[in-house]
DRENDRENSE-897972 format. One record per atom (N, C-alpha, C, O): residue in one letter; z, x, y. Coordinates in steps of 0.2 Angstrom, whole numbers, plus 5000, padded with zeros to 4 digits. Each point is the difference from the previous one (the first is absolute). Last residue first. Layout:
REM residues N
AZXY ...
***
This chain:
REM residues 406
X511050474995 X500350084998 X499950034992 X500250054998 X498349725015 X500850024996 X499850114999 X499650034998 X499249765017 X499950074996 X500650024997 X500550025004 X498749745002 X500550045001 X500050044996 X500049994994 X498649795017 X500150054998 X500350055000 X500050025005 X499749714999 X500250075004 X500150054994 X500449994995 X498149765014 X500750034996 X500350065002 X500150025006 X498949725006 X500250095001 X500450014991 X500549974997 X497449845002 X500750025004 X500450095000 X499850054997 X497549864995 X500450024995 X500649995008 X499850035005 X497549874991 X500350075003 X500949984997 X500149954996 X497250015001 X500649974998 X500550055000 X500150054997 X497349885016 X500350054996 X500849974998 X500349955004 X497650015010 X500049964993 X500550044996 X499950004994 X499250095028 X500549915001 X500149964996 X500249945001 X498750294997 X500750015002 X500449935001 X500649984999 X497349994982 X500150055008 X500750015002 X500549994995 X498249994979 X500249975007 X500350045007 X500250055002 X500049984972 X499349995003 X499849955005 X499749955000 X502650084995 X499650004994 X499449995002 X499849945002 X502450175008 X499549965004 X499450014991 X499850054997 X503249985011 X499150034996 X499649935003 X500149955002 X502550185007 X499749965000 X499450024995 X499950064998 X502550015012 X499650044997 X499649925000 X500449955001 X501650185010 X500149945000 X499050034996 X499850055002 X502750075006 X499250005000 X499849934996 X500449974996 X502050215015 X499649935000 X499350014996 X499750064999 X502450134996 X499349985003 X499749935000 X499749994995 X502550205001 X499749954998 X499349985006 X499950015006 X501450224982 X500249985005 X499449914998 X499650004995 X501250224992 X500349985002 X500349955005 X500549985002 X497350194999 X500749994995 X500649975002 X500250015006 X497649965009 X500550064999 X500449964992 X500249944999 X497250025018 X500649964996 X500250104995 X499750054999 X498949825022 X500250074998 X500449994997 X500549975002 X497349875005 X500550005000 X500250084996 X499650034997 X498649965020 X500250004995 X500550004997 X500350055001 X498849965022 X499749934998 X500150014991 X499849954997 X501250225018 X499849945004 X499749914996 X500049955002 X500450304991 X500649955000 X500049965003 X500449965000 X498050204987 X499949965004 X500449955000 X499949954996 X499950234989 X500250035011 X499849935001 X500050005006 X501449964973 X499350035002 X499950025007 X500450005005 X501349944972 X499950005007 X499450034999 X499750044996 X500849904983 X500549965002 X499850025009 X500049945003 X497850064985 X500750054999 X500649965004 X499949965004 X498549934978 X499950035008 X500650025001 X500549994996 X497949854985 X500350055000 X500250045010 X499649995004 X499749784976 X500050035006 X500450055002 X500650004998 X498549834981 X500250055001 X499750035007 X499450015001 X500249744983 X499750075006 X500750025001 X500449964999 X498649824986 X500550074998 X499750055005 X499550044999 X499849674997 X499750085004 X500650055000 X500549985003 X498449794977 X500650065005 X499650075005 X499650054999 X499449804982 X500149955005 X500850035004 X500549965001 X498450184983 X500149924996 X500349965005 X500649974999 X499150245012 X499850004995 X500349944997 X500649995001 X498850215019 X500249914999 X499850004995 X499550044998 X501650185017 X499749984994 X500049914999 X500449965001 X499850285018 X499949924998 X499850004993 X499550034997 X501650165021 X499649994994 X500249934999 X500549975002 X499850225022 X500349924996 X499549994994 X499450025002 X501750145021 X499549974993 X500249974996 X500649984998 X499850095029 X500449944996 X499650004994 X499649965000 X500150165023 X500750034996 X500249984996 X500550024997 X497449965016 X499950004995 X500750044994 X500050044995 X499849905032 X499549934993 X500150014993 X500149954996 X500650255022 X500449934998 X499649944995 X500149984995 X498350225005 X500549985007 X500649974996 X500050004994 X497749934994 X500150075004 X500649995003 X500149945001 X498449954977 X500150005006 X500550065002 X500250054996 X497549934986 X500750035003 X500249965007 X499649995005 X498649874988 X500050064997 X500650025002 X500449965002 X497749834995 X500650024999 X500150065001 X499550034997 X499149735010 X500050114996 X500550015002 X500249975005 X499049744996 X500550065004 X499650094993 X499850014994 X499549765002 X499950005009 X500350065003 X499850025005 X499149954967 X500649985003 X499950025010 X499550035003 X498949874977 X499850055005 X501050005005 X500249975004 X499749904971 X499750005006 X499850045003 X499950044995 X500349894979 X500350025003 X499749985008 X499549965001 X500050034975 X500449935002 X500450045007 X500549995001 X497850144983 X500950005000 X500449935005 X500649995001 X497150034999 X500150004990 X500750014999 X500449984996 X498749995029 X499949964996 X500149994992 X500049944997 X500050265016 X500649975001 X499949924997 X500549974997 X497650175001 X500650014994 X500850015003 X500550034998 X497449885012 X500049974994 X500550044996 X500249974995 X499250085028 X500549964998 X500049974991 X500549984998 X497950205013 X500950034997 X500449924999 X500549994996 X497150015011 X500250064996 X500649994997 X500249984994 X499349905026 X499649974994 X500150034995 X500149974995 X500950125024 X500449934999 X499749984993 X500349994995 X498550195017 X500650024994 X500449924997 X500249994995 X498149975019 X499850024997 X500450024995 X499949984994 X500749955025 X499749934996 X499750044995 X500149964995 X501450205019 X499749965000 X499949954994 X500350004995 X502050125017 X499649984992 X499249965001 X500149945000 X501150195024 X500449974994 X499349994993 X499450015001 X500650085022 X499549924998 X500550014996 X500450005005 X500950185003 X499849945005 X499349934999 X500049945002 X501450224982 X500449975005 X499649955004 X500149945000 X498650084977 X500250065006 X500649955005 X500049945000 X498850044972 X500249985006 X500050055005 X499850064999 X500849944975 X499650005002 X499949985007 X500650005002 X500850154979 X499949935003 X499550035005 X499950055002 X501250114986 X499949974995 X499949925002 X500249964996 X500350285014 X499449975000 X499749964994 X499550014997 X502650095013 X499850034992 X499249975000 X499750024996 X501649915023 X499950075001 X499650034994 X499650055000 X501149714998 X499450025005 X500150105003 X499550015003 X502249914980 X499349984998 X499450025006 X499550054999 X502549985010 X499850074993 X499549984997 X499550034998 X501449805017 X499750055002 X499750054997 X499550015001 X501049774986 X500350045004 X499650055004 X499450014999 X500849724989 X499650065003 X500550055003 X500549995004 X499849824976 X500550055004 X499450035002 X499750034996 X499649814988 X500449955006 X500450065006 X500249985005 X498350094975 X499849965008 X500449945004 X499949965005 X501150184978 X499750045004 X499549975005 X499950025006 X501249854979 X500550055003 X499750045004 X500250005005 X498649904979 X500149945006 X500550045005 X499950005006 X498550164980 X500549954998 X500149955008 X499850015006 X498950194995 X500050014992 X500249954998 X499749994994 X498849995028 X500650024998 X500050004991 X499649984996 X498650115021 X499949964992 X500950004999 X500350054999 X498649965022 X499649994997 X500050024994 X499550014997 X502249915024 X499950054996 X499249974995 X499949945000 X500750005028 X500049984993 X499950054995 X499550035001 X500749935027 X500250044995 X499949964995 X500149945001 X500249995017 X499550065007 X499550034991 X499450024999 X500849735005 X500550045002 X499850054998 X499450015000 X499749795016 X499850034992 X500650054997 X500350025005 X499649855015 X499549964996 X500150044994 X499949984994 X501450085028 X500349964995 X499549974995 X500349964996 X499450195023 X499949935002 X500249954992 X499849944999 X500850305002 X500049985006 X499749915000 X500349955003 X499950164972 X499750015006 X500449965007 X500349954999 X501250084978 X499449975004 X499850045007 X500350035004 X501849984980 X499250024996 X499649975002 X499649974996 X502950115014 X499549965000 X499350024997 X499650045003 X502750104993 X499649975005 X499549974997 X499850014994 X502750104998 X499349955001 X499750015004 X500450025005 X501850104992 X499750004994 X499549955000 X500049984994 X501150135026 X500249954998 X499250014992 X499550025001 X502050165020 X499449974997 X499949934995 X500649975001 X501450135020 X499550014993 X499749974996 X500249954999 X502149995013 X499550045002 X499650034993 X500150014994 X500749745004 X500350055001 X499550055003 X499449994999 X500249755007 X500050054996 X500250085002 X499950035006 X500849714997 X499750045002 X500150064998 X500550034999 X499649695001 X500150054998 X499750075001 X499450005000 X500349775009 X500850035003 X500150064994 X500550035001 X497549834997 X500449955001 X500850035002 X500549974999 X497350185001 X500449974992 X500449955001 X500349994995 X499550185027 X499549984993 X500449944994 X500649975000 X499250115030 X500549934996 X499349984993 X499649964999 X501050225023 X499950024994 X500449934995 X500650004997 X499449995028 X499650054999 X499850024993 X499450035000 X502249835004 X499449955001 X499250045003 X499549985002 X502849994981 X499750045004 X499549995001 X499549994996 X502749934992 X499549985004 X499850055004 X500450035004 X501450064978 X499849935005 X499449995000 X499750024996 X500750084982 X500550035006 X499849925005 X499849944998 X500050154975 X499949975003 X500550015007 X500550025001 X498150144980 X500549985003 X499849955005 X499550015004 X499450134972 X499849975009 X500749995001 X500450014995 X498250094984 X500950045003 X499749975007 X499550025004 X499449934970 X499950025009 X500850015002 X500549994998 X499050094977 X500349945004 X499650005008 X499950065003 X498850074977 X500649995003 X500249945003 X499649955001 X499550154976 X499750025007 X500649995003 X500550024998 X498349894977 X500550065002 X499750025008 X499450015002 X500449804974 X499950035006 X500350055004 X500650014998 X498549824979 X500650055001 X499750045007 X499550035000 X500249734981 X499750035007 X500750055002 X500649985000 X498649864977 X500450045005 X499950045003 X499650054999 X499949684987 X499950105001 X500350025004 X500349975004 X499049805004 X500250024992 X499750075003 X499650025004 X499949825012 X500649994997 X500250014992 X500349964997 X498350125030 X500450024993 X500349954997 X500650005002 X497549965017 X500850004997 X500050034994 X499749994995 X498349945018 X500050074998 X501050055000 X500350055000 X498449705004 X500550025004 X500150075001 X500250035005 X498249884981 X499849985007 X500750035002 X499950055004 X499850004975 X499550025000 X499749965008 X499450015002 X502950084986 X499749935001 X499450055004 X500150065002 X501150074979 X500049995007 X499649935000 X499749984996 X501850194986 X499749934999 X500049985009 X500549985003 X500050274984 X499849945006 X499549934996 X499449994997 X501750244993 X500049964998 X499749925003 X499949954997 X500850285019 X499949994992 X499949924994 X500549975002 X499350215023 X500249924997 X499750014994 X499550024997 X501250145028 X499649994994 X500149914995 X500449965002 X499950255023 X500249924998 X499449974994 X499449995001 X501950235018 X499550004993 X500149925000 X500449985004 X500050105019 X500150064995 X499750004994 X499550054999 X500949775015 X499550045004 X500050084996 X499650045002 X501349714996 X499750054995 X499650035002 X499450014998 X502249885017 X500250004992 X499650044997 X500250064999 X499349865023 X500650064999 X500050034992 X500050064998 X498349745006 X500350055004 X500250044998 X499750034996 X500349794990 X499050025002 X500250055005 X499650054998 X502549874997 X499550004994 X499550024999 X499950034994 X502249995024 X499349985000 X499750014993 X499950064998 X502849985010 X499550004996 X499449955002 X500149945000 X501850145019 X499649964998 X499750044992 X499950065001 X502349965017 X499850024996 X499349954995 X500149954996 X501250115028 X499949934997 X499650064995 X499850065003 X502549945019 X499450044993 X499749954993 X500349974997 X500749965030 X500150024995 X499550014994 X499549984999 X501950005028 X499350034996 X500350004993 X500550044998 X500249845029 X500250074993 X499449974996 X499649965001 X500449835014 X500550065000 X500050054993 X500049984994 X498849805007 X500149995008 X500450105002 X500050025006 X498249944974 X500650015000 X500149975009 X499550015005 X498349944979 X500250035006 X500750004999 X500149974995 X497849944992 X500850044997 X500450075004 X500250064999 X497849704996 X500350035005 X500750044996 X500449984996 X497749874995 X500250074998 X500450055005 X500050065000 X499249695003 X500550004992 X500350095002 X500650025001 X497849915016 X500850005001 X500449984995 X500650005000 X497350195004 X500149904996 X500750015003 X500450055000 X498450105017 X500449984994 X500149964996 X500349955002 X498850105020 X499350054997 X500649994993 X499850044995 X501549935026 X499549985000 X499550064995 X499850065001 X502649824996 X499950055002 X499150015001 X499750004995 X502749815000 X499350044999 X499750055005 X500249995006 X502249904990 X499750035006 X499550034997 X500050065000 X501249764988 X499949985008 X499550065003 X499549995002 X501550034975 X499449945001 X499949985007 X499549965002 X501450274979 X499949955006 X499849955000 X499749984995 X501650224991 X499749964998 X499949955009 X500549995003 X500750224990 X499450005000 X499449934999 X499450004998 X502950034994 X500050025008 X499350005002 X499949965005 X500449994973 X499949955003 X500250015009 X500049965005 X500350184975 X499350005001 X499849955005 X499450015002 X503150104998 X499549984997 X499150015001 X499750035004 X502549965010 X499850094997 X499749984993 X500150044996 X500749775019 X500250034995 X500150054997 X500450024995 X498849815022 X500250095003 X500350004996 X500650025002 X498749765001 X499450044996 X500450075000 X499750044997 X501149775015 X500249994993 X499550074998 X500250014995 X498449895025 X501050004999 X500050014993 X499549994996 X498650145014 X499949944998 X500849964999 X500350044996 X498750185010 X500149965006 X500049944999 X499949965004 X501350264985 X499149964997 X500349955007 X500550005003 X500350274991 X500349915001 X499449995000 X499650044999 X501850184992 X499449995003 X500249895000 X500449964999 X500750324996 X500149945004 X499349964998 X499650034997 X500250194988 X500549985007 X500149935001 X500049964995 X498250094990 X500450065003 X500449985007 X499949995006 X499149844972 X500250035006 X500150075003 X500550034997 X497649884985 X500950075000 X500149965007 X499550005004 X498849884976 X500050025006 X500950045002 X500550004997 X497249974983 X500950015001 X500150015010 X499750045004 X498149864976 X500250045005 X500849985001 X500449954999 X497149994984 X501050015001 X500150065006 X499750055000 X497749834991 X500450025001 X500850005000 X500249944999 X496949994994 X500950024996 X500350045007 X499650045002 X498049855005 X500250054995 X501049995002 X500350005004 X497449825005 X500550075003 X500250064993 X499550044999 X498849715006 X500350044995 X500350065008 X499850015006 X498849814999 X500549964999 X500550064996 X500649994999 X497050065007 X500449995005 X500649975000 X500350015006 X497750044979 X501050024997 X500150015006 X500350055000 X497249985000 X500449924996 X500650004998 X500149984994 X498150155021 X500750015000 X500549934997 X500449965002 X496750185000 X500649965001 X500650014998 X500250064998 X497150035003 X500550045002 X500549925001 X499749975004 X497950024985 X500450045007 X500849994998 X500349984995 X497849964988 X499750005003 X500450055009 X499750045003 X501449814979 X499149995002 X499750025005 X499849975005 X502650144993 X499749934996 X499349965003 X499949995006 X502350234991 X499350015004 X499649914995 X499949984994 X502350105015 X500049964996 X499350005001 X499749985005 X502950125006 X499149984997 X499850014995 X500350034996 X502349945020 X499650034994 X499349975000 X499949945002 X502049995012 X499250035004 X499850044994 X499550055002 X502649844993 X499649955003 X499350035004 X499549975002 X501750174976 X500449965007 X499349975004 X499450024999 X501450074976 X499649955004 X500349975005 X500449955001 X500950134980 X499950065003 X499149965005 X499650044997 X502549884986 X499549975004 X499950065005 X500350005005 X500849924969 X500050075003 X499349975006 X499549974999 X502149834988 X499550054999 X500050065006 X500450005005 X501649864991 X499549984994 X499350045000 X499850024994 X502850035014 X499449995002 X499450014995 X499850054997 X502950015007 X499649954996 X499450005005 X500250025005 X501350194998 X500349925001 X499349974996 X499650054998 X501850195009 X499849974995 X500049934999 X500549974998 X500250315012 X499749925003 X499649974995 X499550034997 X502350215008 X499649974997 X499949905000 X500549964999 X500050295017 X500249944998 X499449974994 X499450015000 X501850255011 X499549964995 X500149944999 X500549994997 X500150225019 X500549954999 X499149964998 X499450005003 X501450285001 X499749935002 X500149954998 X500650014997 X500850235004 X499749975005 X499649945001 X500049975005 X501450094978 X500550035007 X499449995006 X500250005006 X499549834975 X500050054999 X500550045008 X500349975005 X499349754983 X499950055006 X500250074997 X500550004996 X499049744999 X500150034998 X499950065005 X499650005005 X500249724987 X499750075005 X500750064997 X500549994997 X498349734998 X500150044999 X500050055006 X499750005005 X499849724992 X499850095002 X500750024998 X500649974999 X497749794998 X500550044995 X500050075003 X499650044999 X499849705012 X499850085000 X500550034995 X500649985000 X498549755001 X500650075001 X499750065001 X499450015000 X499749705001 X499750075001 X500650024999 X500549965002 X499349824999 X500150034994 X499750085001 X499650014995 X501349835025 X499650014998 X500150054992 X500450055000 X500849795022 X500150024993 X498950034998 X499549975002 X501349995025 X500249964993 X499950054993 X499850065001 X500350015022 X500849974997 X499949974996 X500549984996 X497750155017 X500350044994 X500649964998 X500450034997 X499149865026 X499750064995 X500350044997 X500650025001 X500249825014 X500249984995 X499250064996 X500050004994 X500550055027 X500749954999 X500049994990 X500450024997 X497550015017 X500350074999 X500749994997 X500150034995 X497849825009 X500549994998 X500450084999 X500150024994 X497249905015 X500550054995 X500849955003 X499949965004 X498449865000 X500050085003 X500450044993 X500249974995 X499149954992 X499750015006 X500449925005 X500049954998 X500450234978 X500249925003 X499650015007 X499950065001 X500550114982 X499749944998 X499749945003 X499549964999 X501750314997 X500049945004 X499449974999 X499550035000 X501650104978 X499850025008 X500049945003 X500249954997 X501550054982 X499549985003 X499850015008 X500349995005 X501550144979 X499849965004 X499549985002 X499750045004 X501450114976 X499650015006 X499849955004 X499449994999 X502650154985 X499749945002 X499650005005 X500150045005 X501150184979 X499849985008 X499649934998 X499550014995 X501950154988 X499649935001 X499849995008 X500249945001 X500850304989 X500249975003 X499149955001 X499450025002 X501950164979 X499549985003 X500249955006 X500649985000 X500250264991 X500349944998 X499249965006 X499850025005 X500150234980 X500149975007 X499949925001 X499549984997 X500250164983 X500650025002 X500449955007 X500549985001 X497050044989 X500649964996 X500849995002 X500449954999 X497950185011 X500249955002 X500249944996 X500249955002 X499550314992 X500750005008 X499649905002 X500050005006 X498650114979 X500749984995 X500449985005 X500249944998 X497350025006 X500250054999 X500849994999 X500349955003 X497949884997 X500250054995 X500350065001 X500250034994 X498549795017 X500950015000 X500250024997 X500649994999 X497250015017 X500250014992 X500849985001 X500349995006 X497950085010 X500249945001 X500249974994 X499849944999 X500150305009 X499349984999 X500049934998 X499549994996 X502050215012 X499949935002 X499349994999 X499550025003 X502550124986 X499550005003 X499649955001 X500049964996 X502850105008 X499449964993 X499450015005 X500049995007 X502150184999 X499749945002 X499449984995 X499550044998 X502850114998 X499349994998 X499749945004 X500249944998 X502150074998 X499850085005 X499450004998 X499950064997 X501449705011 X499750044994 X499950095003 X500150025006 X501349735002 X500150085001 X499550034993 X500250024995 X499949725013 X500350034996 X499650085001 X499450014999 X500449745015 X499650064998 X500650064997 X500450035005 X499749694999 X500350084999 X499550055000 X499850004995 X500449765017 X499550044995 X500350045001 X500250015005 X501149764995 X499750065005 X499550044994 X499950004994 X501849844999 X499649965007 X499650055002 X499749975004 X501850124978 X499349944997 X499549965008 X499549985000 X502450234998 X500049945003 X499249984999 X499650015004 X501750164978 X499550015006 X500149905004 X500249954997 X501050254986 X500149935001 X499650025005 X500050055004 X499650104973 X500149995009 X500249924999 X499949974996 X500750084982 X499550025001 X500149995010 X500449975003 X501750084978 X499549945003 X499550015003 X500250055003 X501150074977 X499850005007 X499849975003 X499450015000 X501350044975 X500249955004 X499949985007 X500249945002 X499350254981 X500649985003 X500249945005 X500449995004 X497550044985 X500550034993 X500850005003 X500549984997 X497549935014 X500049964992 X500650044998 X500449974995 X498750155022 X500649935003 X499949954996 X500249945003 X499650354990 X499749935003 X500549925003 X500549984999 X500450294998 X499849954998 X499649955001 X500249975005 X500850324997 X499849945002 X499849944996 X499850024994 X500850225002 X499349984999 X499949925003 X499549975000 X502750165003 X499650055001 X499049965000 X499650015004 X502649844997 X499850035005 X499650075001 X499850015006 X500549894975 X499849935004 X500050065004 X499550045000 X501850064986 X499250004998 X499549965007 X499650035003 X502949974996 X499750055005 X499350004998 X499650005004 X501749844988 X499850005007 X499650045003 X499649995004 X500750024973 X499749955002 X500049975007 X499649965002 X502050184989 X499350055000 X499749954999 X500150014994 X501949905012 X500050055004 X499450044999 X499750035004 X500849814980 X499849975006 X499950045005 X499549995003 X501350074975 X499250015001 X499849975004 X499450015001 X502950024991 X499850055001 X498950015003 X499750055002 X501949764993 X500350045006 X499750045002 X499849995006 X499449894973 X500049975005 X500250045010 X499750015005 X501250064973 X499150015001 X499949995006 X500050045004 X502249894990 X500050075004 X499150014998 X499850035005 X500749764987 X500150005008 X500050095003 X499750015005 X500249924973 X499049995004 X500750015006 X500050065002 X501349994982 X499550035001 X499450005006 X499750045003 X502149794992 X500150075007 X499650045000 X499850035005 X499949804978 X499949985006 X500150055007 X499750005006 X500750044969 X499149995002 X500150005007 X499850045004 X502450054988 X499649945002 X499450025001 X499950055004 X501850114999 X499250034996 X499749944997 X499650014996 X502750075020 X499749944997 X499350014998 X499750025004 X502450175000 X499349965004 X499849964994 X500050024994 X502650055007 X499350024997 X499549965003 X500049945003 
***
């Protein structure tokens, strides 16, 4: 006789219900709260860029859902060089409390990193900004530059001519013997051998050549620093590459730029006294600190290419850069063009952080000077920032490596 014990019961239940609770799971599926699934193992030393099918739009946010998702990787930043003469050997080796926080992420064609480090105020004042003062035309911020972060790509092989330095880092590029004539020898970024892909954010530059607003601003009224509220930007990355010595063609300290147009020119006259442009009624500090071409085509500034802003207009319009604590910015801005302009990028600074978003298609026609990154596969790159300072004031980071995961 079958046993009809409470206990044999649940067991033939039991029987009967695990087989359509298999099959249910496999019609509607489970979360990995519900079945136990352990979530990706990713190797923590490296930047994952994690497989999305939606590229985040880059407007220098972290909001969009796919980077919650994507595992972060702490980069340390080393102390730039310091020492006179330079010390190439022990540059960047000491300790410095700078990190970079990046992220990335990739679609079937572009690849999005996201960058995020401390910085106490927002500095867009580069050292030949103006300053109309009693009276003429100055330039009292010759000590200031503007925010930036740059990533440098090996493409292939490359060597430095300094011993120890051929790491496929930022430090192959580093010199002290073979200056170069017309070069600071801090900002030499010569390669002895191969070429590699330099990724620059400019502040005052690249950065906000598209839109750049502010909210909230709490501005120093001599430095014309941000250090409160939020500033939001949108444009591009410069797209330069470093190669050898050329002594027909010897720009930037070894850096050279991709083919095509470049998002600035100079806001001065030919003999440098006066600059060419100034707007006449910016709306906000944002807006008189961003000159663009489209303003001067919109006929919203004053001046000409060649005298540039007379004494006159100067006397007119400075007083309401004056009310916004701002400058006569040095550089206009507009579309860049060609190769230059493969890299967009959104900035956001805010309660003493810079958060940017950079975007570019995993390849490009230009295999020569762009790195070509494939699924599946890994990448040197070594990444540095410059806080309101020049290229030999900067804190640059050891090789890490990027890996586009499947």
């Amino acid at each position: 006789m079958q046993d009809l014990s409470p206990f044999h019961k649940e067991d033939n239940v039991i029987k009967r219900l695990v087989p359509m609770a298999i099959i249910a799971l496999a019609i509607v599926g489970c979360s990995d709260k519900d079945n136990g699934v352990k979530p990706p193992s990713y190797d923590l030393t490296k930047l994952n860029a994690i497989k999305v099918t939606t590229d985040p739009v880059v407007d220098g946010a972290s909001s969009d859902a796919m980077w919650a998702d994507a595992p972060a990787l702490t980069v340390s930043l080393g102390d730039g060089m310091d020492e006179t003469p330079p010390n190439c050997t022990s540059c960047h080796s000491r300790s410095s409390a700078t990190t970079v926080t990046l992220k990335a992420v990739h679609s079937a064609t572009k690849l999005t990193i996201l960058a995020s480090w401390p910085d106490d105020d927002a500095s867009f004042t580069r050292s030949e900004s103006w300053s109309w003062t009693n009276g003429a035309w100055a330039k009292p911020n010759g000590d200031q530059s503007e925010d930036r972060i740059a990533f440098f790509w090996p493409i292939g092989a490359i060597t430095s001519d300094v011993a120890g330095q051929s790491t496929g880092g930022c430090m192959t590029k580093c010199h002290t013997t073979d200056v170069h004539p017309g070069n600071d020898l801090e900002d030499e970024a010569y390669l002895a051998t191969g070429t590699a892909d330099s990724w620059h954010m400019k502040a005052a530059r690249f950065l906000p050549a598209t839109s750049a607003s502010g909210s909230g601003l709490t501005i120093d009224a001599t430095t014309h620093q941000v250090t409160g509220g939020t500033v939001r930007m949108a444009g591009w990355i410069d797209d330069k590459y470093n190669a050898q010595w050329s002594e027909a063609n010897a720009p930037d300290g070894g850096r050279y730029a991709d083919a095509g147009g470049g998002a600035e020119s100079r806001n001065r006259i030919t003999d440098k006294s006066r600059p060419k442009y100034m707007e006449k009624a910016p709306t906000d500090f944002m807006d008189a600190m961003i000159l663009t071409q489209s303003e001067i085509d919109a006929g919203q500034t004053a001046g000409d290419a060649t005298t540039g802003v007379s004494d006159a207009d100067a006397a007119l319009y400075w007083p309401a850069y004056a009310a916004l604590k701002a400058i006569v910015p040095e550089r206009i801005l507009k579309n860049p063009g060609g190769s230059r302009a493969d890299i967009i990028q959104g900035g956001v600074w805010a309660s003493g952080r810079w958060t940017v978003e950079m975007q570019r298609t995993l390849t490009t026609t230009d295999v020569e000077h762009d790195i070509q990154l494939a699924v599946g596969q890994e990448y040197i790159f070594g990444v540095a920032t410059m806080d309101n300072a020049g290229g030999d004031e900067h804190k640059a980071s050891t090789k890490h490596i990027l890996k586009v995961l499947e």
